[in-house]
C-alpha positions in Angstrom: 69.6 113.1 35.6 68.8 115.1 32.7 72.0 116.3 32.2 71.7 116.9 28.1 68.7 119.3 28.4 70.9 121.4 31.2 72.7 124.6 30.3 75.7 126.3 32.0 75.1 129.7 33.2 78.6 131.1 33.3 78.1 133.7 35.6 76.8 131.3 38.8 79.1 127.9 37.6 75.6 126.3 37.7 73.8 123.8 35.0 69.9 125.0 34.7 67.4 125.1 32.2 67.2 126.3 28.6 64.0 129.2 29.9 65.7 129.3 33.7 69.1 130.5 31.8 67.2 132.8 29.4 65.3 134.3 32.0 68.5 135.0 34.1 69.9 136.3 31.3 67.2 139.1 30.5 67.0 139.9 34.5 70.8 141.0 34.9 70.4 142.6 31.3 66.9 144.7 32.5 69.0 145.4 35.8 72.0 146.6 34.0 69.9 148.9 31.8 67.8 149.8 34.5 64.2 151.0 33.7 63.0 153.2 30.6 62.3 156.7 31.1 58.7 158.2 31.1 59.8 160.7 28.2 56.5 161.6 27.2 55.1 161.4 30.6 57.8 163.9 31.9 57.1 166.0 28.7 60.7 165.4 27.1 62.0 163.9 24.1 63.7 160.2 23.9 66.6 160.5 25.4 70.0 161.9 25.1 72.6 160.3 22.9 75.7 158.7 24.6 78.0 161.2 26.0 81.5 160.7 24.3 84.2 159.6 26.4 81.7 158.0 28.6 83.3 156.2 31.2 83.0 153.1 29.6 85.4 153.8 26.9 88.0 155.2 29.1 90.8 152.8 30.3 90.5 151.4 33.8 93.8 153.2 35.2 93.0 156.7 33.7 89.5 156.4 34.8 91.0 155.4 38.3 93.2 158.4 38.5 90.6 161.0 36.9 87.7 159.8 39.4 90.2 160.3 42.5 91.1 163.9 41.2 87.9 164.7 40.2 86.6 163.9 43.9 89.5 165.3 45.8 89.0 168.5 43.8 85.4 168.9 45.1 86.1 168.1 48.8 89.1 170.7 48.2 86.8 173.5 47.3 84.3 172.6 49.7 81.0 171.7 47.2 81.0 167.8 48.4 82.0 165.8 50.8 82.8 162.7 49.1 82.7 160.4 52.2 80.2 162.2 54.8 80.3 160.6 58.2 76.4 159.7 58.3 73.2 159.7 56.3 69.8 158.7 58.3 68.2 155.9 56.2 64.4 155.2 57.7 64.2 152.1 55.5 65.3 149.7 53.4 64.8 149.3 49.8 62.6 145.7 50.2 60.5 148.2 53.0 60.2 150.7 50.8 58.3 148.7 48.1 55.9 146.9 50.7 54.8 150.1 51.8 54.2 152.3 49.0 54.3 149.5 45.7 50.2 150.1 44.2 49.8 153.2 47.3 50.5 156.0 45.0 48.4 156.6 41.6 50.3 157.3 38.1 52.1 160.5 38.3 51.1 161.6 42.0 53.5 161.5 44.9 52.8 160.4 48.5 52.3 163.2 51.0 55.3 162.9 53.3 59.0 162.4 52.7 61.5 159.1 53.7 64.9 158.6 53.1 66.7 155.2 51.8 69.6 154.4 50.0 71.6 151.9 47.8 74.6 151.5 45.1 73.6 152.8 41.6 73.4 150.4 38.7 72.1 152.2 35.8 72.0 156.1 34.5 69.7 157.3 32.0 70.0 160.9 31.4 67.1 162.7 29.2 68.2 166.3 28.8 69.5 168.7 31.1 66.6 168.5 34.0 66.1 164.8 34.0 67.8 161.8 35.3 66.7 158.3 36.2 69.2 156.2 38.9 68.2 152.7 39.4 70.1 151.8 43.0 70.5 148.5 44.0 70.1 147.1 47.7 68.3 144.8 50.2 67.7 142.3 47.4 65.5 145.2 45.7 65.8 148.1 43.5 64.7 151.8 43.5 64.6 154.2 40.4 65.4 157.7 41.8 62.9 159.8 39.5 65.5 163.1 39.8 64.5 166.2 37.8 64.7 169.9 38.2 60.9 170.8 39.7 58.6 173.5 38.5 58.6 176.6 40.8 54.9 176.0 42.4 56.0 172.0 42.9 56.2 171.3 46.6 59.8 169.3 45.8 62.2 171.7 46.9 65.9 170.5 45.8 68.1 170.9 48.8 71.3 169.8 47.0 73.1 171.4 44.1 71.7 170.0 40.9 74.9 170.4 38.6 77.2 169.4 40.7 75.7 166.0 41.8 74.5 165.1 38.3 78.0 165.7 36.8 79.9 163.4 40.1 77.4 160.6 40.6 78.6 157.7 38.5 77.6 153.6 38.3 79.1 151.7 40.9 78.4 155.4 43.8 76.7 154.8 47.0 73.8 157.3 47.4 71.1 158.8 50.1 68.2 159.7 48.7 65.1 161.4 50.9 62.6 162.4 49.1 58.7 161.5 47.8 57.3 158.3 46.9 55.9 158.5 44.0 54.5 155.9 40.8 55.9 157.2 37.4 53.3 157.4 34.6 54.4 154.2 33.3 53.8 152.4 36.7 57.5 152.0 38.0 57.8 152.6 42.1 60.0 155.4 42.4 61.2 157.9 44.5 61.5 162.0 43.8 64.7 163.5 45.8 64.4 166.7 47.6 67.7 165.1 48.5 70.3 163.5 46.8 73.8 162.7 48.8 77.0 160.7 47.6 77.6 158.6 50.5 80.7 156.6 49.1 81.9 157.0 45.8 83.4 153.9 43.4 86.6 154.9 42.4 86.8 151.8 39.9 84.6 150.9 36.6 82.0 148.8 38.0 81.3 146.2 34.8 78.4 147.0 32.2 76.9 143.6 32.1 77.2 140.3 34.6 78.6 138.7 31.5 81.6 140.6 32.3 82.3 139.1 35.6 82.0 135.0 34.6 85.1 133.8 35.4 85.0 131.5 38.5 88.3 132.4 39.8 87.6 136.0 39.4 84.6 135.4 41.0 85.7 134.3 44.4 88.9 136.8 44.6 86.9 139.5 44.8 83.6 138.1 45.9 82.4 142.2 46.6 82.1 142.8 43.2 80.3 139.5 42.3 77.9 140.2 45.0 77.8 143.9 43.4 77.2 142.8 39.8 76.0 139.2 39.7 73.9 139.9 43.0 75.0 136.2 44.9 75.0 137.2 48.0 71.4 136.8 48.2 73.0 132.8 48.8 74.6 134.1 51.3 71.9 135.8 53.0 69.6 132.6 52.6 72.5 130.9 54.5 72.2 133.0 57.1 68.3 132.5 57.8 69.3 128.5 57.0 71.5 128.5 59.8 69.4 130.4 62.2 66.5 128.3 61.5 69.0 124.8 62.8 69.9 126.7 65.9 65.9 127.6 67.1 65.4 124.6 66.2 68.1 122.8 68.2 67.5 125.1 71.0 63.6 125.5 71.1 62.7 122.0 69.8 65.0 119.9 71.3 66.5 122.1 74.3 70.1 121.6 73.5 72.4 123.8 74.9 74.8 126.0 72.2 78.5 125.8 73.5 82.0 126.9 72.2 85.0 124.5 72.6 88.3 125.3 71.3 89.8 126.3 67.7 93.6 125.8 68.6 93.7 122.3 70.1 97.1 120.4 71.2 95.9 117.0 69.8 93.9 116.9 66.3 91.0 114.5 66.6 87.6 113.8 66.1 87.3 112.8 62.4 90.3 111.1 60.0 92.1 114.2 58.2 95.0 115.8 57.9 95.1 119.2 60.5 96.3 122.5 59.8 99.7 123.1 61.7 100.4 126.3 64.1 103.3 127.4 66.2 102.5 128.8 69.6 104.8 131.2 71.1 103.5 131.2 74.5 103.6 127.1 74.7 106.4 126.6 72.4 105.2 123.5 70.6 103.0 123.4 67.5 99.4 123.1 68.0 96.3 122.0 65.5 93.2 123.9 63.7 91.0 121.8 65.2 89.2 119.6 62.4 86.2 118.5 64.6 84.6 119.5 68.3 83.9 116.1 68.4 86.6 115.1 71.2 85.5 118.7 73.8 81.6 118.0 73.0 82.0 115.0 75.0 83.8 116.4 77.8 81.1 118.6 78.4 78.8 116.2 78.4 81.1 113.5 81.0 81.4 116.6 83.0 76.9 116.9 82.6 76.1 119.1 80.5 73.9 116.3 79.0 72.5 118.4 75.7 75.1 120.3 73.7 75.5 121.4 70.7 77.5 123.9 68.3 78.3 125.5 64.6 81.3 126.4 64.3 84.4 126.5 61.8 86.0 123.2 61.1 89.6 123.0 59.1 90.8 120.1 57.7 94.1 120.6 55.4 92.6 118.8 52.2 92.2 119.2 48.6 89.2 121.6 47.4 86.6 120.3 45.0 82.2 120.6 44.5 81.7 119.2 47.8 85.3 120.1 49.8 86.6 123.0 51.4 89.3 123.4 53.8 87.7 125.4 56.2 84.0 125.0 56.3 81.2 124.9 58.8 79.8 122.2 60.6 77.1 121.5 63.5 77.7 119.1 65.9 75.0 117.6 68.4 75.6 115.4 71.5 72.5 114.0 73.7 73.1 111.9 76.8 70.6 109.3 77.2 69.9 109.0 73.5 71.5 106.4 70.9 71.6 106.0 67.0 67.8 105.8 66.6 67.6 108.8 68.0 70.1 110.5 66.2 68.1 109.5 63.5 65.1 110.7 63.8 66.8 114.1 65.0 68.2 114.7 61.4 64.9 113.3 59.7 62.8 115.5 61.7 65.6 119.0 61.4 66.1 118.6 57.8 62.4 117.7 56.1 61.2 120.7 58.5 64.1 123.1 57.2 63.1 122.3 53.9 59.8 122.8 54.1 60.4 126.5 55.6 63.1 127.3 52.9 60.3 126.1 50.5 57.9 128.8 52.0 60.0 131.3 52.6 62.6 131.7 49.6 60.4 129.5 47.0 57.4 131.0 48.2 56.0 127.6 47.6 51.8 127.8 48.6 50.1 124.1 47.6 47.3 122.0 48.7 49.5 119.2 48.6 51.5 119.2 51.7 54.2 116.6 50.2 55.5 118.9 47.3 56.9 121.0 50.5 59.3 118.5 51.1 60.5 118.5 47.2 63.5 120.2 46.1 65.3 120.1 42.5 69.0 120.2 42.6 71.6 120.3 39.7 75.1 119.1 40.1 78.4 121.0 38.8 78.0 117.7 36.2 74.7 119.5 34.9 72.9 116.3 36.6 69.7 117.0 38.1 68.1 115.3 41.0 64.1 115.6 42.0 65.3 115.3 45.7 62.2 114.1 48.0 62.4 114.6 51.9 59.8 113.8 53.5 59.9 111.1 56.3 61.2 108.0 56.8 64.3 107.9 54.6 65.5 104.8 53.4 68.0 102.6 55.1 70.1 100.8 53.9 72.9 98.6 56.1 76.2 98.6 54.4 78.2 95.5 54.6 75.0 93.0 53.6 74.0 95.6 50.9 77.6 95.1 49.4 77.2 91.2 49.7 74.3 91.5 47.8 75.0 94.1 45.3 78.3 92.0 44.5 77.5 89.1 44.5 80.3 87.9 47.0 80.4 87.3 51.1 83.1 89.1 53.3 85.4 86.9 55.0 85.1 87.0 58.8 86.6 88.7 60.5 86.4 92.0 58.7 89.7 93.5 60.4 91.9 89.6 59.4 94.2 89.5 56.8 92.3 87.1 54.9 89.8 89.9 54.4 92.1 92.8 53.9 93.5 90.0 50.9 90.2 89.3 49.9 88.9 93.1 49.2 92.6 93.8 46.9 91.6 91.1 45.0 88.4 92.5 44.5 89.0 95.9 44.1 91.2 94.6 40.7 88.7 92.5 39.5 86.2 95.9 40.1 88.8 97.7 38.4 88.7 100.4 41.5 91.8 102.6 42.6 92.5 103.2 46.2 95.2 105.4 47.0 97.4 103.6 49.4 97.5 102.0 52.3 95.2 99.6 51.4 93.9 99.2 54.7 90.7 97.5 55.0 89.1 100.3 56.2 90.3 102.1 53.0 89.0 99.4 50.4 85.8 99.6 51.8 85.2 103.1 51.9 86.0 102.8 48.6 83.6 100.2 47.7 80.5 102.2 49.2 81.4 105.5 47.4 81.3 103.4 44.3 78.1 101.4 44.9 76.2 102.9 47.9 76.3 106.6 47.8 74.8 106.8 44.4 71.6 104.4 45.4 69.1 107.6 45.2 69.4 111.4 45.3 66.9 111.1 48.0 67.7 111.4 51.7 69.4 107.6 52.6 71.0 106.2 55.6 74.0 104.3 55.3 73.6 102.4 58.8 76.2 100.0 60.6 79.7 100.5 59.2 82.4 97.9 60.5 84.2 99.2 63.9 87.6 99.1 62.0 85.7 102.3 60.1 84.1 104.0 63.0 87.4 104.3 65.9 84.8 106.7 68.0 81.6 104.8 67.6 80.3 101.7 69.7 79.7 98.6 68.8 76.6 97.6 67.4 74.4 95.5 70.6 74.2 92.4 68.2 76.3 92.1 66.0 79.9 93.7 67.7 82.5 93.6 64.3 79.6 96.6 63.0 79.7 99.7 64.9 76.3 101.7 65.4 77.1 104.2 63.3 75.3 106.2 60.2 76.2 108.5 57.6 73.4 110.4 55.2 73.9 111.0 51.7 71.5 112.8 49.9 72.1 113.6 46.1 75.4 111.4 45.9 77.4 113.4 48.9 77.9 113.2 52.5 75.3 115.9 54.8 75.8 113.7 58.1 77.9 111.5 60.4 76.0 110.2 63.5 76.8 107.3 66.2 76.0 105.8 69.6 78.8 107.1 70.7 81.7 104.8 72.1 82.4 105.2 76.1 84.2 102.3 77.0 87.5 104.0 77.8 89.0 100.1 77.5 87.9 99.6 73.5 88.4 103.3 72.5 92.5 102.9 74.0 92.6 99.8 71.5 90.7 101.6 68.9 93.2 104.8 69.1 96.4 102.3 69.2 95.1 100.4 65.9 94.8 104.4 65.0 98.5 104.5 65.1 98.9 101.4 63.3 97.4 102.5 60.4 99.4 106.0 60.1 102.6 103.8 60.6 100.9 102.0 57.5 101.0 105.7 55.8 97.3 106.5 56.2 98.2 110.3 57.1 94.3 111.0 58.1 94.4 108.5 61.1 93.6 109.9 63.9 96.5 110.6 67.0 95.8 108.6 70.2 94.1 111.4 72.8 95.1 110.3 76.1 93.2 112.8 77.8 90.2 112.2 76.3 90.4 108.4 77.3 91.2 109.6 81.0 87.9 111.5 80.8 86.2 108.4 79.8 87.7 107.1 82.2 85.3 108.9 84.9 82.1 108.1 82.4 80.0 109.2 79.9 76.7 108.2 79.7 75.4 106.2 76.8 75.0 109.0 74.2 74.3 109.9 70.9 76.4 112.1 68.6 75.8 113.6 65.2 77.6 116.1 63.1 75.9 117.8 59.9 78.1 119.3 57.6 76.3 123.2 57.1 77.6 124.4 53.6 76.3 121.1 52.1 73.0 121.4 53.1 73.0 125.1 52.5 74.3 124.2 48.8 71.2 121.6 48.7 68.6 124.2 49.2 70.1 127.0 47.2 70.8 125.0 44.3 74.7 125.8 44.4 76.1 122.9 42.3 79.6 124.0 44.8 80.2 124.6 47.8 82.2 127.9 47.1 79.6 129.7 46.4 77.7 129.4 49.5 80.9 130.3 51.5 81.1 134.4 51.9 84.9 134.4 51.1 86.1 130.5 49.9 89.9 130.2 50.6 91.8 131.1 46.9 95.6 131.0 46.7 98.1 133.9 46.3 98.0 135.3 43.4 101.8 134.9 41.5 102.9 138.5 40.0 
């Protein structure tokens, strides 16, 4: 945890390294500025000077209002359409580069024409006949090599020079089709025989990523951090992170992908606090569901023995690093299987995701097959972790890890009042808050997120918590106060929740009426006692094993995002007071 040698890059929140910061740094400053002209290869001079009352300098309102009249004035007299209808692009920006980067030779231009477009980030003007566009796209970049051709040149402009040179502006959406070509000074570029404004930016898009830092300002309007700061790529990487868990769910372990309901009439599942809705049609409030936990194992009563989904949770909470309200979850339910199973389900998913994010997005290519399964991640603290998961993970069994750690012996039985007595006591003498009720089941949450979660950074399982912890999970075959039950920390916070799953419809009545003890106690994240889902019970479910993996966390894990807002596309912000 080398926090002291850590830096803070304001632009991403995130703590890195003195060179990793430095080398950000000069990447968005080379992408603002885009890449140096080939004066002398283009037979020009340097440069032209900045053009006063560049746009720059020009209040954000006025520029605002003179960019709208400027454009509506042009479609008007019929010289530009502003927002044409279609432009075909034959290839991406990333395509581009893989087929032509090192194909052409300095100066020369490929023999046929493509078309591709992006967002400009830089204009460099030399003279009257010469202008270089850097647009942005795709995760790549493209210089647009636009000049005025000689007569015997086979580019042919088929758009009016002056008039797209003086409208195209930083920040505009642009076609291009035109000839690959390598500049003199070895940049990829293309020539346009075209050059189309597909959408123009009617706002001042920032000079520098330095401009856009603040966090807040960020995440309200996450388009123009993705535009400037270029984060969506995190976003993107999510995306292949995600698809990677379903193949693998579906082609590995031939589960079954289901949907089961958003709106529910009884909030279950996990302990938290639901989101409340009014329903006209029913006329009674109902819940944003804050886990599929409770439908899952309908499906699987009613045999539909391998299910699984991702899908939105909501859980009405406070935000932090690690929290947010609405966030994304996978949840996994296999008849037939237990807690050892579920087990070696997570091991297996998560050491072979990282392994392929390692290829893939580090492009990580070593003899040693271990240093796959390595990742480095830093903390919002500025803490880093070497994180290491290869196979098996540590285990570590909670209640006889606590005994030991502390020095003390739990009276028996863990849900009496002499222990409930025993762990206030304790907790004082610790010197450890809990927010009230002091329930038992409170007090020792608390003690393992003080003592236990920070064991390692590495993958660990927390195994057997006590039953009064675990309302949903059975008991464990041996030793009944502990349930079979697991939760994974890696790097200090919770990826995974995981049982034998309770289905004695007898015990989980009791364990949903002690459920409504303790909210009568004041614990507001109890959970409500689900009839129906007893009554399914009731008919029998299989012995089966459950997990749930909490998405964003892991995605933040293998991206490096020291929160969890910035791997969520649009993170929930509050009104804005005028």
């Amino acid at each position: 945890m080398d926090s002291q040698k850590r830096h803070l890059d304001e632009v991403t929140g995130e703590y890195v390294s003195k060179n990793e910061l430095k080398r950000r740094q000069k990447l968005r400053e080379k992408e603002t500025k885009g890449p140096a002209p080939p004066a002398k290869a283009a037979g020009l001079g340097s440069g032209s000077e900045p053009v006063e009352g560049a746009p720059e300098e020009i209040d954000p309102t006025k520029y605002f209002e003179n960019r709208k009249s400027e454009l509506l004035a042009l479609q008007k007299s019929g010289r530009l359409n502003p927002w044409p209808h279609k432009f075909v692009v034959e290839m991406t920006l990333a395509e581009f580069r893989r087929r032509y980067e090192g194909k052409c030779s300095l100066g020369e231009m490929a023999e046929e024409q493509v078309s591709v477009a992006g967002r400009i980030h830089s204009i460099r003007t030399s003279g009257a006949k010469l202008v270089f566009y850097t647009i942005h796209g795709d995760n790549d970049r493209l210089q647009i090599f636009a000049h005025v051709p000689k007569e015997d040149s086979r580019v042919k402009l088929e758009f009016d020079w002056d008039t797209i040179v003086s409208t195209l502006h930083r920040g505009d959406i642009v076609g291009v089709k035109g000839y690959p070509t390598t500049t003199k000074s070895g940049e990829l570029s293309i020539i346009p025989v075209q050059l189309v404004l597909l959408s123009p930016c009617l706002h001042m898009i920032p000079n520098s990523p330095s401009a856009l830092t603040d966090i807040n300002a960020r995440f309200r309007q996450r388009y123009l951090d993705f535009i400037i700061n270029n984060t969506g790529q995190k976003i993107v990487q999510r995306s292949g992170i995600i698809n990677f868990i379903r193949r693998f769910m579906i082609d590995q372990r031939n589960y079954l992908e289901v949907e089961t309901p958003m709106l529910q009439t009884v909030h279950g599942g996990a302990a938290a606090q639901p989101f409340v809705c009014k329903s006209n049609d029913l006329g009674h409030d109902v819940y944003l569901r804050i886990a599929p936990e409770l439908f899952l194992k309908r499906l699987v009563v009613g045999g539909l023995n391998r299910v699984f989904e991702i899908n939105k949770n909501f859980r009405n909470e406070s935000s932090d690093q690690t929290h947010s309200p609405e966030f994304t979850m996978m949840e996994a339910y296999s008849a037939y299987d237990d807690l050892e199973d579920m087990c070696d389900l997570i091991e297996d998913l998560v050491s072979r995701l990282v392994r392929w994010y390692n290829v893939t997005y580090n492009h990580v290519r070593l003899p040693d097959e271990k240093k796959h399964y390595k990742l480095t991640f830093v903390s919002h603290k500025g803490e880093t972790y070497d994180i290491d998961f290869s196979r098996p993970w540590r285990r570590v069994p909670i209640i006889e890890t606590l005994e030991q750690l502390l020095s003390i012996k739990f009276p028996r039985p863990l849900d009496g009042e002499e222990c409930n007595g025993f762990l206030v006591s304790l907790l004082e003498r610790l010197d450890l808050e809990c927010k009230p009720p002091l329930t038992t089941a409170r007090m020792l949450d608390k003690l393992v997120e003080r003592y236990l979660e920070t064991l390692t950074p590495n993958p660990i399982f927390l195994m057997y918590h006590p039953v009064l912890m675990s309302p949903l999970a059975k008991p464990h075959r041996s030793i009944p106060e502990l349930a079979e039950r697991f939760e994974v920390f890696i790097s200090c916070f919770e990826v995974s929740n995981a049982y034998t799953e309770l289905n004695n419809p007898i015990i989980q009545r009791e364990n949903f009426q002690a459920q409504i003890r303790d909210k009568a106690a004041g614990d507001m994240d109890a959970m409500e006692y689900d009839e129906d889902f007893c009554k399914c019970l009731d008919y029998g479910l299989p012995p089966t094993g459950g997990i749930g993996i909490g998405i964003d966390r892991l995605v933040m894990l293998l991206t490096n995002s020291s929160t969890i807002r910035e791997v969520i596309a649009f993170p929930l912000m509050g009104r804005l007071v005028e």
